[in-house]
N, CA and C atoms of all chains as a GROMACS GRO file, in nm:
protein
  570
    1UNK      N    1  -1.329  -1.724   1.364
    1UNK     CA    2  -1.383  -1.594   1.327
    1UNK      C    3  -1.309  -1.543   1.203
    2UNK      N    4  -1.138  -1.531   1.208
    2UNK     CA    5  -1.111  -1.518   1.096
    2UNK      C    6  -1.171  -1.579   0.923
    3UNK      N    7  -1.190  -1.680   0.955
    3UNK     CA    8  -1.232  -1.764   0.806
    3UNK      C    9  -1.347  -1.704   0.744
    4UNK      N   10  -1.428  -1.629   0.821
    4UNK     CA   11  -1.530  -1.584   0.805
    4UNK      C   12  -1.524  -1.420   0.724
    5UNK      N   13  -1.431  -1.385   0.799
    5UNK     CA   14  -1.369  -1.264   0.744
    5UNK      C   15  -1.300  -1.303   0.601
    6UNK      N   16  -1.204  -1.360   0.577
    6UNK     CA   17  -1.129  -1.407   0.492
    6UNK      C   18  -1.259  -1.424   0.413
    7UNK      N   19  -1.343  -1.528   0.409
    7UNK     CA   20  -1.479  -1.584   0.310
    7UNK      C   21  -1.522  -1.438   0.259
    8UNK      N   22  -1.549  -1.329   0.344
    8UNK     CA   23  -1.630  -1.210   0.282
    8UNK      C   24  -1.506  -1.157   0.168
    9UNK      N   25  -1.372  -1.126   0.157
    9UNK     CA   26  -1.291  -1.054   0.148
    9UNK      C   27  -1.243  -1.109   0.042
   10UNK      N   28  -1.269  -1.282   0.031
   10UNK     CA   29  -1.224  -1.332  -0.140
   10UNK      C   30  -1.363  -1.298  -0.198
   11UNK      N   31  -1.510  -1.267  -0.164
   11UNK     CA   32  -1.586  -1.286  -0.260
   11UNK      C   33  -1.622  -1.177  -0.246
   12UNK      N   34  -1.592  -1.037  -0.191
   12UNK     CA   35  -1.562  -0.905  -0.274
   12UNK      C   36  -1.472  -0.919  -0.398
   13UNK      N   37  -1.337  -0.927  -0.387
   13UNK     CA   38  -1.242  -0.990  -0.457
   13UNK      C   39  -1.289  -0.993  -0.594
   14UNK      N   40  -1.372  -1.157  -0.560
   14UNK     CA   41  -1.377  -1.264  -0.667
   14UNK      C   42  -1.510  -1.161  -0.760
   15UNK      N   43  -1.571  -1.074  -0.701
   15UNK     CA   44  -1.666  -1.075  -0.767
   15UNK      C   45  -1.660  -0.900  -0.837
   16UNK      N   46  -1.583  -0.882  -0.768
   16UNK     CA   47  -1.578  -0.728  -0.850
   16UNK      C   48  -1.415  -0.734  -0.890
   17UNK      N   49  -1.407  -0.697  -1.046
   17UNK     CA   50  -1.296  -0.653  -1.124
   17UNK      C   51  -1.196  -0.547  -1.027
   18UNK      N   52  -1.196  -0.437  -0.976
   18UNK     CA   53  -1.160  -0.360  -0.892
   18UNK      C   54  -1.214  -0.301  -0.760
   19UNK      N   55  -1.165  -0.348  -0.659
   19UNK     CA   56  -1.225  -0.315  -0.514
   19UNK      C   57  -1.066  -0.242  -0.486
   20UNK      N   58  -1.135  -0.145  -0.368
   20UNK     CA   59  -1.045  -0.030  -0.312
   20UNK      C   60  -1.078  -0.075  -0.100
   21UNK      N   61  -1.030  -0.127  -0.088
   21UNK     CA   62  -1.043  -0.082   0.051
   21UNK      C   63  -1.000   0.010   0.125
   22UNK      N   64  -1.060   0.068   0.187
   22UNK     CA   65  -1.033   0.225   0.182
   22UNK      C   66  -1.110   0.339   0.333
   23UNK      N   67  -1.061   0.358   0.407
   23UNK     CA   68  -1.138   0.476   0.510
   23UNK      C   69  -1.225   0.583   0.409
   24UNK      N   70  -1.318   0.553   0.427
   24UNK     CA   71  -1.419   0.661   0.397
   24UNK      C   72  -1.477   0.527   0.274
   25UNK      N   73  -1.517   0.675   0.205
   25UNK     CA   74  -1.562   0.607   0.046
   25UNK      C   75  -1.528   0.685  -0.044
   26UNK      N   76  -1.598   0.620  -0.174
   26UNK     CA   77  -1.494   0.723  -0.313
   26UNK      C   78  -1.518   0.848  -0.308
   27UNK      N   79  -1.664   0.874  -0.280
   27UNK     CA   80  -1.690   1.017  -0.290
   27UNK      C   81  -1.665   1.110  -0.179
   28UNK      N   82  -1.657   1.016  -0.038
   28UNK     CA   83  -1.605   1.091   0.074
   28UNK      C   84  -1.510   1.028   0.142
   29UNK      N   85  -1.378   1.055   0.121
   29UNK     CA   86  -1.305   0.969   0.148
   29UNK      C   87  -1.228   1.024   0.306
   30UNK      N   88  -1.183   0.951   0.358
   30UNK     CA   89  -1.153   1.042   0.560
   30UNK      C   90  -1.021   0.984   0.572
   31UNK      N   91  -0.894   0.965   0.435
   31UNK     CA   92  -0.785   0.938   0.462
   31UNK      C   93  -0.690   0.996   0.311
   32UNK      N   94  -0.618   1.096   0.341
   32UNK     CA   95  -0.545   1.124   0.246
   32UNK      C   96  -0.493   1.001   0.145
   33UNK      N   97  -0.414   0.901   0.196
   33UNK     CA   98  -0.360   0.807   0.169
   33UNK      C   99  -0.475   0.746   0.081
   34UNK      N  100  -0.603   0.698   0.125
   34UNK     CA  101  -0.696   0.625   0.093
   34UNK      C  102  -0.777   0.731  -0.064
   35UNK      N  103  -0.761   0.887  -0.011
   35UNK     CA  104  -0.820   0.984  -0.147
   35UNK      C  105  -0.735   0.964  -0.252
   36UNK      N  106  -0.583   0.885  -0.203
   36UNK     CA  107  -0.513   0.941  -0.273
   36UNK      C  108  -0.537   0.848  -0.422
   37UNK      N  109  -0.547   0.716  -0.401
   37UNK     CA  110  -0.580   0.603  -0.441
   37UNK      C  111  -0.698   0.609  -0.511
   38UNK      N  112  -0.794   0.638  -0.462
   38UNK     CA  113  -0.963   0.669  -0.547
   38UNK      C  114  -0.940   0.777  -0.653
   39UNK      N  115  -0.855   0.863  -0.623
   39UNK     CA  116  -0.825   0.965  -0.731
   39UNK      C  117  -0.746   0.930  -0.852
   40UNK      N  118  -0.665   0.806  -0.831
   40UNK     CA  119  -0.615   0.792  -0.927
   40UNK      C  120  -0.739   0.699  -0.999
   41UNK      N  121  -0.757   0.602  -0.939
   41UNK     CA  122  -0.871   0.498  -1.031
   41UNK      C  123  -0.941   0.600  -1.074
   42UNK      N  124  -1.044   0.731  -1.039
   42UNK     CA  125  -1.120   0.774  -1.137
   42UNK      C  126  -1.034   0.901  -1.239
   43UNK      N  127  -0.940   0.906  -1.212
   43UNK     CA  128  -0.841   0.993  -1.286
   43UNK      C  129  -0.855   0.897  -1.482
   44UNK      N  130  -0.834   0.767  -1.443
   44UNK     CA  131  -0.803   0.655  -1.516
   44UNK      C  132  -0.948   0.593  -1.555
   45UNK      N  133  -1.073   0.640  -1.504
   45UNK     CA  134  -1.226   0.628  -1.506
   45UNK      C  135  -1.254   0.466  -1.481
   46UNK      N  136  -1.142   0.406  -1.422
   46UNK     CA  137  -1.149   0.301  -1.378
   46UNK      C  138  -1.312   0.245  -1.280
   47UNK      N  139  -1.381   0.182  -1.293
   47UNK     CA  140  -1.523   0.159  -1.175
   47UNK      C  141  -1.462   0.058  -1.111
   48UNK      N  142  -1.452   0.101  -0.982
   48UNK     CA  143  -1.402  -0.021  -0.909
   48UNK      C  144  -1.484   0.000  -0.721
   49UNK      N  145  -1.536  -0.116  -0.710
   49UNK     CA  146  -1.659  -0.110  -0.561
   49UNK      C  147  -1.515  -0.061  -0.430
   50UNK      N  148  -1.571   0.024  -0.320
   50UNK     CA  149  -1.490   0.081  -0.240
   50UNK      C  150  -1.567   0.048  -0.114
   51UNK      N  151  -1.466   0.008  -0.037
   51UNK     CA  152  -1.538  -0.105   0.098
   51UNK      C  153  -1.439  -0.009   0.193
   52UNK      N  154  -1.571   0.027   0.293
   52UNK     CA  155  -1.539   0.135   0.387
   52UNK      C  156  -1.497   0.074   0.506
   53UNK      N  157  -1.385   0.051   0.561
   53UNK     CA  158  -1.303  -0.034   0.638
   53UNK      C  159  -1.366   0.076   0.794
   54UNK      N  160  -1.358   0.129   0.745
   54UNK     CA  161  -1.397   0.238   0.923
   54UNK      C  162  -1.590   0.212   0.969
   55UNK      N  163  -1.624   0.156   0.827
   55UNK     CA  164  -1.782   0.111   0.929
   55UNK      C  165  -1.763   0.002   0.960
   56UNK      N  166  -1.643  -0.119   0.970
   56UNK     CA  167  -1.650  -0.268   1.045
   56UNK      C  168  -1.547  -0.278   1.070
   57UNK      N  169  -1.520  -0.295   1.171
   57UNK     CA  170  -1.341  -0.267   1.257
   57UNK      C  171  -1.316  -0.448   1.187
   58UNK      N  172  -1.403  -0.518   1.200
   58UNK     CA  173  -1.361  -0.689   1.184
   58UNK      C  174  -1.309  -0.679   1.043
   59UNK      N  175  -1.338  -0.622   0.907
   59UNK     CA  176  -1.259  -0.598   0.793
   59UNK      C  177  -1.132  -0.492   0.811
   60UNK      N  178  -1.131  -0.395   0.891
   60UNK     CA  179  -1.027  -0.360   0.921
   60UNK      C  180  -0.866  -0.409   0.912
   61UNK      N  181  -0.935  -0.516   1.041
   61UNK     CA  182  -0.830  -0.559   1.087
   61UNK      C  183  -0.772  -0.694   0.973
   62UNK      N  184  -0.916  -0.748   0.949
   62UNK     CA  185  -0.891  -0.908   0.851
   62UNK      C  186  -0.850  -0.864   0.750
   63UNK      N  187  -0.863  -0.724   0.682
   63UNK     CA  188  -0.801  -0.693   0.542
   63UNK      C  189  -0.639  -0.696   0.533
   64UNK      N  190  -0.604  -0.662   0.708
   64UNK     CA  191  -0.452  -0.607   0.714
   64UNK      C  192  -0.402  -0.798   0.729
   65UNK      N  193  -0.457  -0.892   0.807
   65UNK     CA  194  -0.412  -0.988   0.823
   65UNK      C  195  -0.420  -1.114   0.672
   66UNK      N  196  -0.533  -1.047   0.618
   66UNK     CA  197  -0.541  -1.122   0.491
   66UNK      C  198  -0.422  -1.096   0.383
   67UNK      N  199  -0.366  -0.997   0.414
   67UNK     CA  200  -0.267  -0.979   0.317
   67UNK      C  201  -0.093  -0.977   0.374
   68UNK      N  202  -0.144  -0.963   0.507
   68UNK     CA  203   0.005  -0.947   0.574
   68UNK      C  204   0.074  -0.778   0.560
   69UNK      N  205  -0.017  -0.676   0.530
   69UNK     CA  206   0.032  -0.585   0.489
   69UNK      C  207  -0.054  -0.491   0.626
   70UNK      N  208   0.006  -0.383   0.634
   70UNK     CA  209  -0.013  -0.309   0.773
   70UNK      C  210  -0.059  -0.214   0.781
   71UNK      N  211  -0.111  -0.162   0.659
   71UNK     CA  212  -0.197  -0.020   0.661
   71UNK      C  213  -0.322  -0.034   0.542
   72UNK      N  214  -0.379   0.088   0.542
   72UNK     CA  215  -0.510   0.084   0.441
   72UNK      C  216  -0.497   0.218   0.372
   73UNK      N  217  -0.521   0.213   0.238
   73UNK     CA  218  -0.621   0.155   0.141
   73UNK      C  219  -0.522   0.004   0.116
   74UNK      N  220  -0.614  -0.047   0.036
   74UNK     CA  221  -0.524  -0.146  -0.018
   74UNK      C  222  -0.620  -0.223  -0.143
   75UNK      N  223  -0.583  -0.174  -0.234
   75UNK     CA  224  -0.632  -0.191  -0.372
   75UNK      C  225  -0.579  -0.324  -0.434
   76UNK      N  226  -0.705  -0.377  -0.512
   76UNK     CA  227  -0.700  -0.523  -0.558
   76UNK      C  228  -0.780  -0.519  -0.729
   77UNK      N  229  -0.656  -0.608  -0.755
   77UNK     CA  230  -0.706  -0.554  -0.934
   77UNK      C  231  -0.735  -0.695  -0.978
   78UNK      N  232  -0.900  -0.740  -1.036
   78UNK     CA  233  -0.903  -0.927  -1.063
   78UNK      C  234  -0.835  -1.030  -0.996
   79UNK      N  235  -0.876  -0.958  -0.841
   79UNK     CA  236  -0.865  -1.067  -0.701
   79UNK      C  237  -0.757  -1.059  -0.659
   80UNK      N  238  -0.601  -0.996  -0.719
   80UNK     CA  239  -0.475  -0.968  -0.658
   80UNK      C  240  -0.492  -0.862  -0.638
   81UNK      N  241  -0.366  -0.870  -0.476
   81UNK     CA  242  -0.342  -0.729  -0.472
   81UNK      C  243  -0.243  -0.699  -0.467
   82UNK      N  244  -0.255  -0.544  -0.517
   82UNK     CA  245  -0.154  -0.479  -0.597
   82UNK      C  246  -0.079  -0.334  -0.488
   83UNK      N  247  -0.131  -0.324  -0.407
   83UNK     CA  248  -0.026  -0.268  -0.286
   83UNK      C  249  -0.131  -0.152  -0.208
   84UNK      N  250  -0.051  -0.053  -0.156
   84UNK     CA  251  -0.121   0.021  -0.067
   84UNK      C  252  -0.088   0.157  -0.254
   85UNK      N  253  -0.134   0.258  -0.130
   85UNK     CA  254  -0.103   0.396  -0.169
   85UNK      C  255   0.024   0.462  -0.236
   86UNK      N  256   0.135   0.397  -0.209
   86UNK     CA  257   0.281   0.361  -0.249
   86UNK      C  258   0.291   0.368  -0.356
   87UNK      N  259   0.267   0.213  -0.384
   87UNK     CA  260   0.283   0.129  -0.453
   87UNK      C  261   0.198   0.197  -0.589
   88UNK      N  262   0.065   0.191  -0.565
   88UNK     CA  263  -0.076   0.245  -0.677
   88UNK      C  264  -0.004   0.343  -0.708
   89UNK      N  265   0.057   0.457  -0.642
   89UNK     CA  266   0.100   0.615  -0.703
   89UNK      C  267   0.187   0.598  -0.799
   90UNK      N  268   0.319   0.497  -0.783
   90UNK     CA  269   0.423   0.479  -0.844
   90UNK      C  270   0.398   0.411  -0.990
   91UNK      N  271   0.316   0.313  -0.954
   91UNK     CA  272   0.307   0.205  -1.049
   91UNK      C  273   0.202   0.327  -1.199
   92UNK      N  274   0.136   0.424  -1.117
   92UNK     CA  275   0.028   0.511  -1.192
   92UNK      C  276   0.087   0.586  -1.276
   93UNK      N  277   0.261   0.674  -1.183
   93UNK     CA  278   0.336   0.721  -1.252
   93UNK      C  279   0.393   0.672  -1.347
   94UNK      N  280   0.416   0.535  -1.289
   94UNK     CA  281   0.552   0.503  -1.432
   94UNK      C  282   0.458   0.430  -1.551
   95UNK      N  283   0.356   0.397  -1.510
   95UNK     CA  284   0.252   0.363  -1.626
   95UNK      C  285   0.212   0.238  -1.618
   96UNK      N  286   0.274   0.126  -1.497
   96UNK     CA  287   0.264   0.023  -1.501
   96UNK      C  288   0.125  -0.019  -1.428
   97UNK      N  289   0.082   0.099  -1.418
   97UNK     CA  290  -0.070   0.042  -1.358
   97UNK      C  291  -0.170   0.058  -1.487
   98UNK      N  292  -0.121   0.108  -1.541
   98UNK     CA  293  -0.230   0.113  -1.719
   98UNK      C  294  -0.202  -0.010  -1.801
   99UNK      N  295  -0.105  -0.052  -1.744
   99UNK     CA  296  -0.035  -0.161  -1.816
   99UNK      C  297  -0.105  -0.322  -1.777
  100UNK      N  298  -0.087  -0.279  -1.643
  100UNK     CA  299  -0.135  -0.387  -1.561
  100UNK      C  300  -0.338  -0.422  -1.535
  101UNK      N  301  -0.388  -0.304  -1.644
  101UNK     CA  302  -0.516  -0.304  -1.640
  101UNK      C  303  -0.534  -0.380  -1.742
  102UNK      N  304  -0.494  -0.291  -1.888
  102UNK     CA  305  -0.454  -0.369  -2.019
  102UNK      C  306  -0.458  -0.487  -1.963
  103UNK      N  307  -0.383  -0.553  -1.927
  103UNK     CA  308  -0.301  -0.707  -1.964
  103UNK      C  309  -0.429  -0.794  -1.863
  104UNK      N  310  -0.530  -0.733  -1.785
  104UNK     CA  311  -0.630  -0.838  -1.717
  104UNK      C  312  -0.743  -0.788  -1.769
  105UNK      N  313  -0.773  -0.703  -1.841
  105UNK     CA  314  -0.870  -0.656  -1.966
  105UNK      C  315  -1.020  -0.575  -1.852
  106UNK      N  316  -0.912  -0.495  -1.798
  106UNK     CA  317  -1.007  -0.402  -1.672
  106UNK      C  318  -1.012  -0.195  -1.794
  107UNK      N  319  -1.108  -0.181  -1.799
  107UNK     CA  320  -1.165  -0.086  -1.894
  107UNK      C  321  -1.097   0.013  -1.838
  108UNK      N  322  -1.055   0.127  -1.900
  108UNK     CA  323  -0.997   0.246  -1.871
  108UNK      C  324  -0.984   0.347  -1.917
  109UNK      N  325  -0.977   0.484  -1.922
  109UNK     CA  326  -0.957   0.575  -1.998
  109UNK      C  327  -0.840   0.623  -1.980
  110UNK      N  328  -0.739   0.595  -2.108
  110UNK     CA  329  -0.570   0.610  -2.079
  110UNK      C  330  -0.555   0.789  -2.112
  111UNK      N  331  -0.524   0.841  -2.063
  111UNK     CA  332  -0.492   0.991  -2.069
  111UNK      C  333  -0.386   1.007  -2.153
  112UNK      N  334  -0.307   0.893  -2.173
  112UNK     CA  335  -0.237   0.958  -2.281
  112UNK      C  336  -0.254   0.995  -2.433
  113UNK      N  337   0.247   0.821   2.033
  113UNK     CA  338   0.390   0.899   2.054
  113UNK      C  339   0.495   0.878   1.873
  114UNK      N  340   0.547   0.980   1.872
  114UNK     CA  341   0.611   0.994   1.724
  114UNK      C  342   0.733   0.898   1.753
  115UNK      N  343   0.793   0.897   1.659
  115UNK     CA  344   0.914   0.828   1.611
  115UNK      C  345   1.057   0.891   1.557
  116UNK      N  346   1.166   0.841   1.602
  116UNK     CA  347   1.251   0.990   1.528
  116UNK      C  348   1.316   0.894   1.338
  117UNK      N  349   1.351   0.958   1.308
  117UNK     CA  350   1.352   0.938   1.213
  117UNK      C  351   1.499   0.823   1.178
  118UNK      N  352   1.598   0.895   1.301
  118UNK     CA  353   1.737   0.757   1.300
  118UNK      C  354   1.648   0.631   1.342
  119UNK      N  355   1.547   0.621   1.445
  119UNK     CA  356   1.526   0.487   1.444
  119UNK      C  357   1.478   0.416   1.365
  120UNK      N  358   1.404   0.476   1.310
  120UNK     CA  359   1.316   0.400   1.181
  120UNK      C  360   1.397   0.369   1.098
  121UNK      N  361   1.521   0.451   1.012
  121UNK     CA  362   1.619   0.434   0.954
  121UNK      C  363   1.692   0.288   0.993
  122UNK      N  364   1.700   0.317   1.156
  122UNK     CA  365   1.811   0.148   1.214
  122UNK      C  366   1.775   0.046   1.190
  123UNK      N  367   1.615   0.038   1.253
  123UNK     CA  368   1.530  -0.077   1.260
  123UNK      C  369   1.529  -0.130   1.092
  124UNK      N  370   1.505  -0.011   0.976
  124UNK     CA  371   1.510  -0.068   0.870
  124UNK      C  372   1.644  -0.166   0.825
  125UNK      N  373   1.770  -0.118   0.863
  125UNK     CA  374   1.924  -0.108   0.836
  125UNK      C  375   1.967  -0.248   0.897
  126UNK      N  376   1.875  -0.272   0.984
  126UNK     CA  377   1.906  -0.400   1.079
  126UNK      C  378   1.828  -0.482   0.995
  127UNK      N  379   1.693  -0.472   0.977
  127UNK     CA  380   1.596  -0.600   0.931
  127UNK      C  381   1.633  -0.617   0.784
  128UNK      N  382   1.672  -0.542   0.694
  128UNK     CA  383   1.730  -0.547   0.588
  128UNK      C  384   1.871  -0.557   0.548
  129UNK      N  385   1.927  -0.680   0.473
  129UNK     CA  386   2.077  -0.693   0.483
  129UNK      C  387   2.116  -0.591   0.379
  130UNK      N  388   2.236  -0.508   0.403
  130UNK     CA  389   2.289  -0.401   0.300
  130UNK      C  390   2.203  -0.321   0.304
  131UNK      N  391   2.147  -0.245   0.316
  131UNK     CA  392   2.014  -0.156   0.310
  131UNK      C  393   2.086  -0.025   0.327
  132UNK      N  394   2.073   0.094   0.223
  132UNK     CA  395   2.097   0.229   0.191
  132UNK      C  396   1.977   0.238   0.261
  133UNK      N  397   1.942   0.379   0.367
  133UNK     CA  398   1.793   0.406   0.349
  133UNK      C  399   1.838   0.548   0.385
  134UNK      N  400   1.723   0.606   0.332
  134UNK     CA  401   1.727   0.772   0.342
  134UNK      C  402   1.576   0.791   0.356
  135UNK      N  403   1.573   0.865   0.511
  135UNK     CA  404   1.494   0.913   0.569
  135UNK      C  405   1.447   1.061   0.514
  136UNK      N  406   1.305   1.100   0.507
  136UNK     CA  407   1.306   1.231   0.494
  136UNK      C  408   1.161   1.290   0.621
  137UNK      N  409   1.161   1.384   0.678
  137UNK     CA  410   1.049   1.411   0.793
  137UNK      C  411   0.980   1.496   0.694
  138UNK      N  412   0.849   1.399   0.658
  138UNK     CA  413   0.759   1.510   0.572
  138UNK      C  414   0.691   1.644   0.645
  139UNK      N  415   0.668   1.677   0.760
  139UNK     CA  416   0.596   1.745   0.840
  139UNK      C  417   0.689   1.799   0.983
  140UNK      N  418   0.782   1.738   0.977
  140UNK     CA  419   0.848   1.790   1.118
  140UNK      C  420   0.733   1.723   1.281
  141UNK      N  421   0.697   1.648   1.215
  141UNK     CA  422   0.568   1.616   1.352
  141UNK      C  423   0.590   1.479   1.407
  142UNK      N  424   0.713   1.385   1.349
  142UNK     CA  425   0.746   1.269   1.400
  142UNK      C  426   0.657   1.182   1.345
  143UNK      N  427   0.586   1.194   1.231
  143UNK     CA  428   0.444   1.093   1.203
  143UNK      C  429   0.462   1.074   1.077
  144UNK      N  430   0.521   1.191   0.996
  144UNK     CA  431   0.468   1.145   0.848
  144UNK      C  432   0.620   1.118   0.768
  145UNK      N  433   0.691   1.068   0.737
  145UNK     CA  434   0.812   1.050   0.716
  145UNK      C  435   0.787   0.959   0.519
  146UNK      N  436   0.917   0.996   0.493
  146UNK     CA  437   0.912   0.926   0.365
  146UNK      C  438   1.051   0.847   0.379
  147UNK      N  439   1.075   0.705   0.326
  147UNK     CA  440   1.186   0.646   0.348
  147UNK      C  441   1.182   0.572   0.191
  148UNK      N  442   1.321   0.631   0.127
  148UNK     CA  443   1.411   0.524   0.041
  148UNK      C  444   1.486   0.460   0.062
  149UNK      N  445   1.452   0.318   0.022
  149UNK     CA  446   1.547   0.231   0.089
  149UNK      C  447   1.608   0.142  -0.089
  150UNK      N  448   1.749   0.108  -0.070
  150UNK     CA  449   1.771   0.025  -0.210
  150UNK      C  450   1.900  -0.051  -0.127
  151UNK      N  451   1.826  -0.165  -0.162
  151UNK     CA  452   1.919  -0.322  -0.114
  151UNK      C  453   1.929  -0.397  -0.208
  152UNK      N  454   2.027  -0.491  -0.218
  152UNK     CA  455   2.042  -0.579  -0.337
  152UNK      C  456   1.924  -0.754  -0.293
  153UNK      N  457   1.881  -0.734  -0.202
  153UNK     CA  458   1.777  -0.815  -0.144
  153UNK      C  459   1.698  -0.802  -0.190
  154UNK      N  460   1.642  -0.718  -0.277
  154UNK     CA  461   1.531  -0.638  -0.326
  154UNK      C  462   1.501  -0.735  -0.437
  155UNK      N  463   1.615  -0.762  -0.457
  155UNK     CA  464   1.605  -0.806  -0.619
  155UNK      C  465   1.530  -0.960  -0.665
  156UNK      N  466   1.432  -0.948  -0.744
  156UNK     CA  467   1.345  -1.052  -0.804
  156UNK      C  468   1.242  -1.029  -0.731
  157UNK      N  469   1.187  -0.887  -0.619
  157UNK     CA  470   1.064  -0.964  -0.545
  157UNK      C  471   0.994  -0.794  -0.579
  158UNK      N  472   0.843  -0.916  -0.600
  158UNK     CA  473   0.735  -0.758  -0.648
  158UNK      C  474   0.776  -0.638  -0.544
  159UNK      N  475   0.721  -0.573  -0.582
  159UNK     CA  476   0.700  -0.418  -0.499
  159UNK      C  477   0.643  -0.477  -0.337
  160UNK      N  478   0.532  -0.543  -0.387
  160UNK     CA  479   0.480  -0.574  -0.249
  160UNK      C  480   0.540  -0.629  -0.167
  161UNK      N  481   0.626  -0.742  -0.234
  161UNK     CA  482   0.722  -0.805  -0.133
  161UNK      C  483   0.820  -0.749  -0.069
  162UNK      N  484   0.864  -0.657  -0.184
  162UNK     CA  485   1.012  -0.543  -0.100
  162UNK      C  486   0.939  -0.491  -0.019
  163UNK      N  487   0.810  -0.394  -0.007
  163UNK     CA  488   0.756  -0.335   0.114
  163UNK      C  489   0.744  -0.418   0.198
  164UNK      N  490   0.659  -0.527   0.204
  164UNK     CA  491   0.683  -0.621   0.306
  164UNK      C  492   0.776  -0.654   0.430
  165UNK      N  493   0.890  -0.642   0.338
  165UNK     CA  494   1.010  -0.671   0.407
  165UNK      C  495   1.057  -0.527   0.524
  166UNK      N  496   1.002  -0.418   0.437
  166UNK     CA  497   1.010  -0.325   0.497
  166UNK      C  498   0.974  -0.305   0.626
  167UNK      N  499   0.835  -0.335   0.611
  167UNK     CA  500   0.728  -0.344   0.722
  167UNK      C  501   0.754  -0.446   0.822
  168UNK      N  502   0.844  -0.591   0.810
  168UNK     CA  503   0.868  -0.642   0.908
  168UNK      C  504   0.986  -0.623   1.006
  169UNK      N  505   1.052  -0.506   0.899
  169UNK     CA  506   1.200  -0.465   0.960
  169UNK      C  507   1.127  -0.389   1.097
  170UNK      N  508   1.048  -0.285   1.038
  170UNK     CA  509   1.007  -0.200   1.165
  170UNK      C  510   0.892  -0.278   1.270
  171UNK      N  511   0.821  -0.410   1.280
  171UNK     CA  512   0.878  -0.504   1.381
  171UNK      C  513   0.710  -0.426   1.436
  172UNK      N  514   0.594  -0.404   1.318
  172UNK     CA  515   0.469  -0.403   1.348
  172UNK      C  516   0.457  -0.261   1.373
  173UNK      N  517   0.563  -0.160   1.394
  173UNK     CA  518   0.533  -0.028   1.452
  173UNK      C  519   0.439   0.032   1.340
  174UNK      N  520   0.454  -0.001   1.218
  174UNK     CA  521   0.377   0.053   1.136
  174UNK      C  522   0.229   0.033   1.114
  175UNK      N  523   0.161   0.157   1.115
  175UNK     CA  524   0.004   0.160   1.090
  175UNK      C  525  -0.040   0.168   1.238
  176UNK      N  526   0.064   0.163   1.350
  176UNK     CA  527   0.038   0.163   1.489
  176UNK      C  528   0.153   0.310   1.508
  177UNK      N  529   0.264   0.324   1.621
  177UNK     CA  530   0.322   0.461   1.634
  177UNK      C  531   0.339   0.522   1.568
  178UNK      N  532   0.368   0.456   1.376
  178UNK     CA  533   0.466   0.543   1.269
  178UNK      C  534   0.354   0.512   1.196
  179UNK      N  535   0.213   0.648   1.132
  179UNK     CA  536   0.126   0.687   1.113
  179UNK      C  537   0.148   0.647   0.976
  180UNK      N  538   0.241   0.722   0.893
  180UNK     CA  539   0.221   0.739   0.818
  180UNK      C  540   0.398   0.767   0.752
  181UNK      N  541   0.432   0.644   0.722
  181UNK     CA  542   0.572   0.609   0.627
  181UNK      C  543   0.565   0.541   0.446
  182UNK      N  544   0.590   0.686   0.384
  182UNK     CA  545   0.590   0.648   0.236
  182UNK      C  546   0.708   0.554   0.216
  183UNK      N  547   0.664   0.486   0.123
  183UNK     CA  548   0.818   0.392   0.109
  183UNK      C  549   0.856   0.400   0.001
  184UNK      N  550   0.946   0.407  -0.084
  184UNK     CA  551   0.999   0.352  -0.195
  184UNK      C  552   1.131   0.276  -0.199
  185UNK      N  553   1.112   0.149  -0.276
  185UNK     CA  554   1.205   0.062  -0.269
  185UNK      C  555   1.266   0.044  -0.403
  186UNK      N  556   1.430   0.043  -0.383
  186UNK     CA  557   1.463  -0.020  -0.519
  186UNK      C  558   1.555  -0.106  -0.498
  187UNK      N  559   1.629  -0.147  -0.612
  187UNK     CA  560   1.770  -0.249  -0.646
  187UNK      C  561   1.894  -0.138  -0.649
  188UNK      N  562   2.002  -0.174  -0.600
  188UNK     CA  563   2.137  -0.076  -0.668
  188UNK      C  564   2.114  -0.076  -0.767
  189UNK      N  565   2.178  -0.025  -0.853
  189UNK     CA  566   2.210  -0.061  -1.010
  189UNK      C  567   2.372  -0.085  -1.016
  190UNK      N  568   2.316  -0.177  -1.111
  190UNK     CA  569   2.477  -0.258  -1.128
  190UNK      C  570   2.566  -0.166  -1.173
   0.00000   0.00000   0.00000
């Protein structure tokens, strides 16, 4: 059953430049943690597809085991991923997530 | 059921060798806590990996009893 999960979860991935997995969705999002994350990508006008983990408990759970990581959102930038809510805030602050768009040639509007 | 904030601190202190960590209770409600942690273990591994490590210190409680733990990880500085 897992492989199956795993199969859907690389070819979200593989096929969209930025996916957000995420409780809720971009426009209605049902997890601080998870708003917190969508706010920055469109802060940054980043388009990136947002996969609502609370309508299929089976991505839920396969998103947390696919990565080994234990909570959600969990944002993926050209098929890596790049951390939870943490991680995205920090990396947003110190600039290394503008950086890290730059350098895989993902479109953005830099505010500075 | 919440978590107090020395344990989360131990469990980190134990699963991590050398590990500074400083607890803070964002809410007073046992759920939402922020933890800095800076180990010299830290050093050479992405962000993700230092959290990682984090997350196995506390031994799965996370995303299950302890709701909601901000992390930030660093290196000492030399």
């Amino acid at each position: 059953m897992e492989n199956i999960i795993f199969e859907r979860i690389k070819k979200d991935i593989s096929e969209n430049d930025v996916v957000l997995f995420m409780k809720g969705t971009a426009a209605f999002p049902q997890c601080g943690f998870s708003a917190a994350v969508a706010q920055v990508l469109s802060q940054l006008g980043v388009r990136f597809k947002d996969v609502n983990v609370l309508e299929d408990a089976t991505i839920r759970q396969g998103i947390k085991d696919f990565t080994n990581w234990p909570t959600i959102p969990q944002l993926y930038i050209k098929g890596e991923f790049i951390g939870g809510c943490d991680i995205v805030r920090e990396m947003f602050t110190t600039g290394e997530l503008q950086d890290l768009l730059k350098d895989k040639g993902v479109p953005f509007k830099d505010a500075a | 059921m919440a978590m107090q904030a020395e344990t989360i601190a131990d469990m980190i202190r134990s699963g991590i060798p050398s590990a500074t960590v400083t607890i803070q209770d964002l809410r007073g409600d046992g759920e939402h806590y922020s933890a800095h942690i800076v180990s010299p273990s830290f050093k050479g591994l992405t962000r993700v990996q230092q959290h990682q490590m984090v997350y196995k210190a506390l031994q799965g409680k996370m995303g299950g009893e302890l709701h909601a733990l901000a992390i930030q990880t660093s290196v000492p500085k030399e």
